[in-house]
C-alpha positions in Angstrom: 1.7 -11.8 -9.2 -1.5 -11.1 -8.1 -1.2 -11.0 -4.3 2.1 -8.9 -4.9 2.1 -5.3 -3.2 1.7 -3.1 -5.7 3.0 0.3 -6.4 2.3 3.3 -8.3 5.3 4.9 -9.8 4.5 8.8 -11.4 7.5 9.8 -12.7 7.5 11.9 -16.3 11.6 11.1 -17.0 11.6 7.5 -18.7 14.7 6.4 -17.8 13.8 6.9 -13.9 10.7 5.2 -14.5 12.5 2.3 -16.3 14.3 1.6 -13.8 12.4 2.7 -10.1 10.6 -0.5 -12.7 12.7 -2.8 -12.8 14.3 -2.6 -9.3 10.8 -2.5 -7.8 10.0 -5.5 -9.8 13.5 -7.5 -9.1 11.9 -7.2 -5.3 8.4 -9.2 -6.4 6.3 -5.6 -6.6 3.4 -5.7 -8.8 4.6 -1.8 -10.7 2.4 0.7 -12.7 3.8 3.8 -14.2 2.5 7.0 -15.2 4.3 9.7 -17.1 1.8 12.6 -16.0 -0.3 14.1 -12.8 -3.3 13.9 -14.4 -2.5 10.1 -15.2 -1.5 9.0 -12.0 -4.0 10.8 -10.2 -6.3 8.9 -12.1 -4.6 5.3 -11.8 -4.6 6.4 -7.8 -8.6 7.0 -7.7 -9.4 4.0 -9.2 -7.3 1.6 -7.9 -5.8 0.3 -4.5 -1.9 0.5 -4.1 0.3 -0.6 -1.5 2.3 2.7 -2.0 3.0 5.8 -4.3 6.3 7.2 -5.7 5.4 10.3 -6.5 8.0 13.3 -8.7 7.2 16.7 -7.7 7.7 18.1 -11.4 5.3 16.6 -13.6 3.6 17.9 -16.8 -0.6 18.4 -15.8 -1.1 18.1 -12.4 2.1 18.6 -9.9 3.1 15.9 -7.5 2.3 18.2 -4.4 -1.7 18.3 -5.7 -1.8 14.5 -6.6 -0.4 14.1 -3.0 -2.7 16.6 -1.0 -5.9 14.9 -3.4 -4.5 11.7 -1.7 -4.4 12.5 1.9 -8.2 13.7 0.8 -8.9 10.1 0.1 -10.5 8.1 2.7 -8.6 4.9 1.9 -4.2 5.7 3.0 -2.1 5.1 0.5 2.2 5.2 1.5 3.3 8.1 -0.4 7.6 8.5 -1.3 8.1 12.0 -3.1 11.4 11.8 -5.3 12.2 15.1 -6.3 15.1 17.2 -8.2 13.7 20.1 -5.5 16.0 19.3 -3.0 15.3 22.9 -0.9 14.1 21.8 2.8 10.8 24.4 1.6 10.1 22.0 -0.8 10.6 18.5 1.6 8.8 20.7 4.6 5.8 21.0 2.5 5.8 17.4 1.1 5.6 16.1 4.9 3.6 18.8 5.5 0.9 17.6 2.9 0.6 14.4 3.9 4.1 12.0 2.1 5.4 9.4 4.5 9.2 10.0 2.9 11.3 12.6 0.7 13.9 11.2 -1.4 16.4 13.7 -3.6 17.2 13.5 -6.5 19.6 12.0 -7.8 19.2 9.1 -5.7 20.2 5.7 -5.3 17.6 3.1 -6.5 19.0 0.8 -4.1 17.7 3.2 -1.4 15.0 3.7 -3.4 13.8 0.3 -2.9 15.0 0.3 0.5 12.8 3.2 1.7 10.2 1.6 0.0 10.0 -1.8 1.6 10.5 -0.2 5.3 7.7 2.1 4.8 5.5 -1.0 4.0 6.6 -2.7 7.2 6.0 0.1 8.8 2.3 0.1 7.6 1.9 -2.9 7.5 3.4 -3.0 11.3 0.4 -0.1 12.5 -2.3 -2.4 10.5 -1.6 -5.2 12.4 -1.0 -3.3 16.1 -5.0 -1.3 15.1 -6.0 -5.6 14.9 -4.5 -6.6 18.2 -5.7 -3.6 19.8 -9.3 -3.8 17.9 -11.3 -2.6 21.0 -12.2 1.3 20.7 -9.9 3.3 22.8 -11.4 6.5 24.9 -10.0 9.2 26.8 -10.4 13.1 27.3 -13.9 12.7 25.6 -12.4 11.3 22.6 -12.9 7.9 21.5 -11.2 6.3 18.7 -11.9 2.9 16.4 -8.8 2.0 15.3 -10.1 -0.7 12.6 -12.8 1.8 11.2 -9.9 4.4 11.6 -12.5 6.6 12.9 -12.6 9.0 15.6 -15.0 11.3 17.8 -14.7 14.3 20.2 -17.6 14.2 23.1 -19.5 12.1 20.5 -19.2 14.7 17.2 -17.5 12.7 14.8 -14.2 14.0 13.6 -12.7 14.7 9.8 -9.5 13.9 10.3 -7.0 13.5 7.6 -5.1 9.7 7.4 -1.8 11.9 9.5 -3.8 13.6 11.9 -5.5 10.2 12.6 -2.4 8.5 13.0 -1.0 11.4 15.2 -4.2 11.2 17.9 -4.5 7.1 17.8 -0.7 7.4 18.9 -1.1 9.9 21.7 -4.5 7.5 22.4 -2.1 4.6 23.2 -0.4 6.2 25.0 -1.9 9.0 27.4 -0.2 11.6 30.1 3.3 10.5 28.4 5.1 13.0 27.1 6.6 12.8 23.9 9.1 15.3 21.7 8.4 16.4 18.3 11.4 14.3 17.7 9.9 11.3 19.6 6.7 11.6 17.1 8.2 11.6 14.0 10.0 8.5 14.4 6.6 6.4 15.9 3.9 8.2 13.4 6.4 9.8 10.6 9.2 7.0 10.5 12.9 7.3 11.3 13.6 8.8 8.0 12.3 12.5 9.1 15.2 14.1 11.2 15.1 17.7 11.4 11.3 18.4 10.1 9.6 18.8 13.8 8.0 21.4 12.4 5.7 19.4 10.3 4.9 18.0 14.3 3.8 21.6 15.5 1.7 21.8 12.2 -0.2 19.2 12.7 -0.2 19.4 16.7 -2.4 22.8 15.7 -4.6 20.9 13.1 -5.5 18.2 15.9 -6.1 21.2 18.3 -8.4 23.2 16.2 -10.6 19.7 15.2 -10.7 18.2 19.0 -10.1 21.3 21.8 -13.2 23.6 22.6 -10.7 26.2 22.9 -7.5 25.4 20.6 -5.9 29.0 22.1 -6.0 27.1 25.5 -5.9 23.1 24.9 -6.8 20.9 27.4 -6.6 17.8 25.7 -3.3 18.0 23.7 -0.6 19.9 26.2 2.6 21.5 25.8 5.1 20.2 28.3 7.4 23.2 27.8 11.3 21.9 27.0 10.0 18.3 26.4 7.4 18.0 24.3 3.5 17.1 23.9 0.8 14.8 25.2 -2.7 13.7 25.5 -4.3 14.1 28.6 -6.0 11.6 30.3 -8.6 14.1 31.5 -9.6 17.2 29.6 -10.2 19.1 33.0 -14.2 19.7 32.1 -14.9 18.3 35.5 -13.0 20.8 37.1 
């Protein structure tokens, strides 16, 4: 079992647990649990996982602070937040701090497990497109390594969280192509995201504020009014 993926489940009702367990398991996952925040926080610190199902309502630490402390970590860890907060506040702000997917409860642990082994392939699917693509990309004055995940703008490095990172290597790939907030939630996000652009815009700003000398008037990352957003090719300093 040792070269089994292996997830984190923090989850404080037993029965859940039990069985997010066992149907985890069935599927060859290598499965920890934690009944607290302050617990899994911990377990997530110390070790490495292959993803995190993370509840919301937890006794210690809430599931929103273990998952903002995550996307604070320099190493990514998948993040699923299973929740009985089912408000679109609640799943806005779990995108919004960094979770791949939202799941409601009461769920299916069928899709559970579903949602869990196509977020894998997902990550798993950007791993290995960053190794094919291993030479540093650059354009706009910023220049990106996408096996060190690392990034600078006109040669200051940047602190970009795992998201944001994901966000700019994709508009990278891919510049003067216009994409819809839409269209970037199912390549960076995942499929599973419809009708939460505005975690997009959010993070659209984030990028702005780390990468343009003037965020109030980007020249790197442009609206295309009624369509969308993309990375120029040239950030117009040569004007």
């Amino acid at each position: 079992m040792s070269s089994a993926k292996r997830v984190l489940i923090v989850e404080d009702d037993a029965h859940i647990a039990n069985l997010l367990r066992m149907h985890l398991r069935d599927e060859g996952y290598d499965v920890t649990h934690a009944a607290t925040g302050d617990e899994g926080l911990r377990l997530l610190e110390d070790q490495q996982w292959s993803a995190l199902v993370l509840d919301l309502m937890l006794p210690g630490m809430d599931g929103l602070e273990i998952c903002r402390r995550a996307r604070a970590m320099t190493r990514y860890t998948p993040i699923i937040i299973t929740s009985a907060r089912a408000s679109e506040v609640h799943r806005i702000l779990g995108l919004e701090l960094g979770a791949d997917d939202y799941l409601a409860k009461p769920f299916s642990m069928l899709e559970l497990v579903a949602r869990v082994k196509a977020l894998l392939r997902r990550v798993e699917a950007m791993a290995q497109n960053a190794r094919i693509d291993a030479g540093e990309i650059e354009t706009a004055g910023v220049r990106i390594d996408p096996v060190a995940r690392t990034a600078q703008v006109d040669g200051t490095p940047l602190d970009l969280t795992p998201r944001e990172f994901d966000l700019l290597y994709f508009f990278a790939r891919h510049p003067d192509q216009v994409y819809s907030r839409m269209d970037l939630l199912n390549q960076v996000w995942g499929h599973r995201h419809d009708g939460y652009e505005h975690t997009v815009n959010t993070h659209i700003n984030r990028l702005r504020n780390k990468i343009e000398r003037d965020p109030a008037e980007p020249r790197r990352i442009l609206t295309v009014w009624g369509r969308g957003y993309k990375l120029a090719s040239d950030d117009g300093s040569t004007a």
